[in-house]
C-alpha positions as CSV (number, residue, x, y, z in Angstrom):
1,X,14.7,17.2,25.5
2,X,18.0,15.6,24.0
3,X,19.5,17.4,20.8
4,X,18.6,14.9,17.3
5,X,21.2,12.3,16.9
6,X,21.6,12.0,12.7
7,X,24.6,9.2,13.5
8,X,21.8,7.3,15.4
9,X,18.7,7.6,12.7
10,X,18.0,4.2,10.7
11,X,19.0,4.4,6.9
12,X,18.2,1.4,6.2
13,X,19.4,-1.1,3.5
14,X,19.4,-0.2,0.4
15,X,20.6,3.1,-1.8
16,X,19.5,6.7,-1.0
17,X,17.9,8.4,-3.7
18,X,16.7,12.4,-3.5
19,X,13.5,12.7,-3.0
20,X,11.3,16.0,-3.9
21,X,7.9,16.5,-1.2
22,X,4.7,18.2,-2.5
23,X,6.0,21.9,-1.2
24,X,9.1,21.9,-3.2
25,X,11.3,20.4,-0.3
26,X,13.9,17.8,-1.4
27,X,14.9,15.1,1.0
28,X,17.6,11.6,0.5
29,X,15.2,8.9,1.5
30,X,16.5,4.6,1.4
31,X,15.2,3.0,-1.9
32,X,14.0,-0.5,-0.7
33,X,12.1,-1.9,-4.1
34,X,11.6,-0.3,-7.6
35,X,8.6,-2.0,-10.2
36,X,7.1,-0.8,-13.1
37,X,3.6,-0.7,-13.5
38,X,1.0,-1.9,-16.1
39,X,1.5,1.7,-18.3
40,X,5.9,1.2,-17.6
41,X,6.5,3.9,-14.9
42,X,8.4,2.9,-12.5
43,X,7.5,3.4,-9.1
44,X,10.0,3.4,-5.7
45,X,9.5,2.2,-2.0
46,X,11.3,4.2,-0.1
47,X,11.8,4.8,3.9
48,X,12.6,8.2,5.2
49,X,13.5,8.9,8.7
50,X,12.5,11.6,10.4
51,X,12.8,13.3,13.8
52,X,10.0,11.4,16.3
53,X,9.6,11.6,20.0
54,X,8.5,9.0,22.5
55,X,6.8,10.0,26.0
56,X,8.3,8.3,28.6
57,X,7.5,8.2,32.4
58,X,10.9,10.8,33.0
59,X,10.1,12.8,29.8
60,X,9.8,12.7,26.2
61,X,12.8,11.6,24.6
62,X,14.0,11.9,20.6
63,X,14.0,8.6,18.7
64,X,14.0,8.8,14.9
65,X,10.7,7.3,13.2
66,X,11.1,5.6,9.9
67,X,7.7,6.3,7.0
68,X,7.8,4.4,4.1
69,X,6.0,5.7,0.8
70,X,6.1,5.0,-2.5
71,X,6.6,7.4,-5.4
72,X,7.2,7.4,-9.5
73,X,10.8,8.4,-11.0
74,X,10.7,12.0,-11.2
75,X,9.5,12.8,-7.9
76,X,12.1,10.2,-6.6
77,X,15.4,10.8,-8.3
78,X,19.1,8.9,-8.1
79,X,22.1,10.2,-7.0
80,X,25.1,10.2,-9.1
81,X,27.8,7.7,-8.2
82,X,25.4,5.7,-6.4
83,X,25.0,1.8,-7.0
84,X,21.8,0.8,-7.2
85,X,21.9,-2.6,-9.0
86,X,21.0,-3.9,-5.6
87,X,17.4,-3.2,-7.2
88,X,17.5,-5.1,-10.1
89,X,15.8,-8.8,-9.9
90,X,17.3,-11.8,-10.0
91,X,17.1,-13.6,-13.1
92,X,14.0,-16.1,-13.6
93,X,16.2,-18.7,-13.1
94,X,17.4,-18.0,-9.5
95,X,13.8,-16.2,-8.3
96,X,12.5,-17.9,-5.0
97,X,8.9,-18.0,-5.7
98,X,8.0,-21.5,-3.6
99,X,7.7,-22.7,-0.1
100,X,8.6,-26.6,0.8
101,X,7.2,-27.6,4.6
102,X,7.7,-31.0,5.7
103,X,4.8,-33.3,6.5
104,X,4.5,-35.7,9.6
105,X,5.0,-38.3,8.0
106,X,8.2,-37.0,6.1
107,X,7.1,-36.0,2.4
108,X,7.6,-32.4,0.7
109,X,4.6,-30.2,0.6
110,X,5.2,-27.5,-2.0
111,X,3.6,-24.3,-1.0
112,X,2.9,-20.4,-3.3
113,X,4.8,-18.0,-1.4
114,X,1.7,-16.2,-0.1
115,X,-0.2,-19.4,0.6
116,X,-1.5,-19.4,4.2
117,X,-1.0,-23.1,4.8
118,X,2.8,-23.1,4.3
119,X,4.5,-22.7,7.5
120,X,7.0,-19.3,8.0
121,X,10.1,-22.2,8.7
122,X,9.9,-24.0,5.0
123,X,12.6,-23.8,2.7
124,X,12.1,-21.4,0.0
125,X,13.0,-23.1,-3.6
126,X,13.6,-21.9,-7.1
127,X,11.1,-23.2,-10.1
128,X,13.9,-25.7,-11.0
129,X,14.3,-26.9,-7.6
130,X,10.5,-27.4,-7.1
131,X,10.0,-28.7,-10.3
132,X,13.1,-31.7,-9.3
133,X,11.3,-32.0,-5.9
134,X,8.2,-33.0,-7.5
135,X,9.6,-34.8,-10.0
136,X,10.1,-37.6,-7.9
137,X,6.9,-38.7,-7.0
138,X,4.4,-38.3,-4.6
139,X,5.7,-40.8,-2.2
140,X,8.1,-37.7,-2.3
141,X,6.6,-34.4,-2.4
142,X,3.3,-33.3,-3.6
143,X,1.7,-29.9,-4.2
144,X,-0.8,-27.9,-1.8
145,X,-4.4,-28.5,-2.5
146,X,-5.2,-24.7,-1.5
147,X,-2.7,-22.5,-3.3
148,X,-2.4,-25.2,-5.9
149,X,1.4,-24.4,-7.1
150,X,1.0,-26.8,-10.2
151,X,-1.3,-24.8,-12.3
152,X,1.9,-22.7,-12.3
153,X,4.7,-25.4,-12.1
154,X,2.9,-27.3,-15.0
155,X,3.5,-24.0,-17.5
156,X,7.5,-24.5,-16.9
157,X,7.3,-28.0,-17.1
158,X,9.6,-28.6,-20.4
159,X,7.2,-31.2,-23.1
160,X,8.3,-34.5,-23.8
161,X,11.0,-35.3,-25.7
162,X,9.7,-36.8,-29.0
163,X,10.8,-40.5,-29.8
């Protein structure tokens, strides 16, 4: 069996952060997300790689596996002089949170991210960008009768300028 290759294990993108296991162990793991929950803890998914082999027909061989997990600050700790504003969200105003496919027949069909009838190759759009898209007309674009983005879209729709 060949000797564990550290150079060739998969860190990943994003910023380690020491992580301690349930027996007292601590380990540097990748930080992919961070989000607070409903009581304000905020909780890390992380990836750690670890030692894995893979039977082949000439022999097992080492290949690093990669487990992701998720933990709470505390358990999952940063390391000084590391950057990790790569973590922090994008303002409202720049969050992609839409899908825009194009129909046969040309028009925009504006899609929720998660909807299952927007296609994987649409454009993904800001709320301003879908709101401008919609904005001119249906002949344009239009909205998706399942996900139904406008119950959202209609909230940041700015009222009427009063005469």
């Amino acid at each position: 069996m060949q000797e564990y290759d550290e150079a060739a294990a998969h860190w990943g993108d994003g910023p380690q952060v020491e992580v301690t296991l349930p027996d007292g162990q601590t380990v540097r793991a990748v930080v992919v997300r961070r989000r607070r929950d409903r009581f304000k803890v905020w909780w890390y998914d992380c990836e750690l790689t670890l030692p894995g082999r893979v039977d082949t027909p000439h022999g097992p061989i080492q290949q690093p596996i990669v487990v992701e997990f998720s933990a709470p600050y505390g358990v999952v700790r940063p390391i000084e002089g590391v950057d990790y504003s790569s973590l922090n969200p994008p303002p409202p105003e720049e969050r992609v949170r839409w899908r825009v496919d194009a129909t046969r027949d040309g028009r925009r069909l504006v899609h929720r991210l998660d909807c299952a009838a927007g296609s994987e190759g649409g454009g993904l759009v800001t709320d301003a960008e879908a709101l401008r898209l919609l904005a001119q007309g249906p002949e344009v674009a239009s909205t998706c009768a399942i996900c139904r983005p406008e119950t959202v879209l209609r909230t940041l729709t700015p009222p009427p300028a009063e005469p």
